[in-house]
C-alpha positions as a printed NumPy array, in Angstrom:
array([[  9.259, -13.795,  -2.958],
       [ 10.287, -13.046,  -7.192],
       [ 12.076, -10.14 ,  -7.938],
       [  9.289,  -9.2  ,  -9.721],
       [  7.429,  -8.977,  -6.398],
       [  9.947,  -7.163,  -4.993],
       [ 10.269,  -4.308,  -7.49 ],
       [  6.207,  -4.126,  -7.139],
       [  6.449,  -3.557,  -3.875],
       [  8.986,  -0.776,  -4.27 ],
       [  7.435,   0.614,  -6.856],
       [  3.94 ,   0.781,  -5.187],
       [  6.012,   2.33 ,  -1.855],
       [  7.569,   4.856,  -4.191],
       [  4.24 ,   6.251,  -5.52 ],
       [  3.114,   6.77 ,  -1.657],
       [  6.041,   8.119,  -0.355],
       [  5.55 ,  10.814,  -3.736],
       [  2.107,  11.319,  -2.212],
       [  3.495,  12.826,   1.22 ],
       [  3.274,   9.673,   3.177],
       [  6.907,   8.828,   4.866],
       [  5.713,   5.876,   6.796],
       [  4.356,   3.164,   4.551],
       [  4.21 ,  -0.24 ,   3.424],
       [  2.702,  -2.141,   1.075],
       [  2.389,  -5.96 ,   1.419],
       [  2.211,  -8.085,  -1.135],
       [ -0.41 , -10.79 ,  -2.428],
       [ -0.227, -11.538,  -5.275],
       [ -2.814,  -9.332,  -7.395],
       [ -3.448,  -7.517,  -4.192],
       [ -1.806,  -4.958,  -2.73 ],
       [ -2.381,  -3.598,   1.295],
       [ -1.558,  -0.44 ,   2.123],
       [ -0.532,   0.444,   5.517],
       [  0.101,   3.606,   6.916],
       [ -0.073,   4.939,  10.282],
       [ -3.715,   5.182,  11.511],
       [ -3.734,   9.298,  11.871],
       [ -3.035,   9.324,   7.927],
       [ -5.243,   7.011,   7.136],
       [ -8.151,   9.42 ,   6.14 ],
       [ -5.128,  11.323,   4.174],
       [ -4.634,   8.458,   2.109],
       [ -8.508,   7.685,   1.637],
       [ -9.138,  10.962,   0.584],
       [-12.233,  10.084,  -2.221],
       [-12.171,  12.72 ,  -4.33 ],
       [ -8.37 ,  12.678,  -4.729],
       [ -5.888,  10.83 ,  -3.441],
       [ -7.185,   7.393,  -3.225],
       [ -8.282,   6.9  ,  -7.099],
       [ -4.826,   8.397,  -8.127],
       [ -2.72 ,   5.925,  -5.867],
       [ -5.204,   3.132,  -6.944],
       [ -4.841,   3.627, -10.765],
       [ -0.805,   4.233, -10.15 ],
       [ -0.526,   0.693,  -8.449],
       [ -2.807,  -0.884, -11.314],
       [ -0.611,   0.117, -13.683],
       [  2.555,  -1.499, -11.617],
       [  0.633,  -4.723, -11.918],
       [ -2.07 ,  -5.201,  -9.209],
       [ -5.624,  -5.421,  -9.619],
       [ -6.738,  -5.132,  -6.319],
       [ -5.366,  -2.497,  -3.887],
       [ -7.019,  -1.79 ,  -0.417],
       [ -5.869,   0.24 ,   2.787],
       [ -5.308,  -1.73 ,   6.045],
       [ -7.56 ,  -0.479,   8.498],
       [ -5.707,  -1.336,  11.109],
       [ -2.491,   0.665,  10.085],
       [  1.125,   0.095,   9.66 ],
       [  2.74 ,  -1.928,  11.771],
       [  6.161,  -3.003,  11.775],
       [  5.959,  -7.05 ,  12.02 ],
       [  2.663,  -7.818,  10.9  ],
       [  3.129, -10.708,   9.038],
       [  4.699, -12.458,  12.194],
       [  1.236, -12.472,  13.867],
       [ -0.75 , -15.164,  13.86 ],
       [ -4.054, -14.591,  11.435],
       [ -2.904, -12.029,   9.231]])
């Protein structure tokens, strides 16, 4: 992983832990970014009308063009498992 990557990824972490969410992480491909966050703030981050266009423009302008929430939630070691 660049540096580059790396300060993307903190940067995109920073702008959720500003939105109230102390639990996060944001994994990193390439132009993408995937959000997880426990499942029980999941519809918290989601939130149409606010939230989720503000923390989608914020992580466009740190240099992704895709960003999505995980569905499944966060989960420490998730890119150990097999398929993801």
């Amino acid at each position: 992983m660049t540096l580059e990557a790396l300060s993307q990824i903190e940067h995109a972490e920073t702008v959720l832990h500003t939105e109230g969410f102390s639990i996060v992480r944001v994994r990193h491909y390439g132009q993408e970014a995937r959000i997880e966050v426990p499942l029980d703030d999941l519809p918290r981050l989601q939130a149409v009308f606010e939230r989720w266009p503000r923390v989608v423009n914020q992580l466009r302008q740190i240099g992704y063009d895709r960003v999505i929430a995980d569905p499944r939630g966060f989960k420490s070691g998730r890119l150990n498992e097999k398929g993801s």
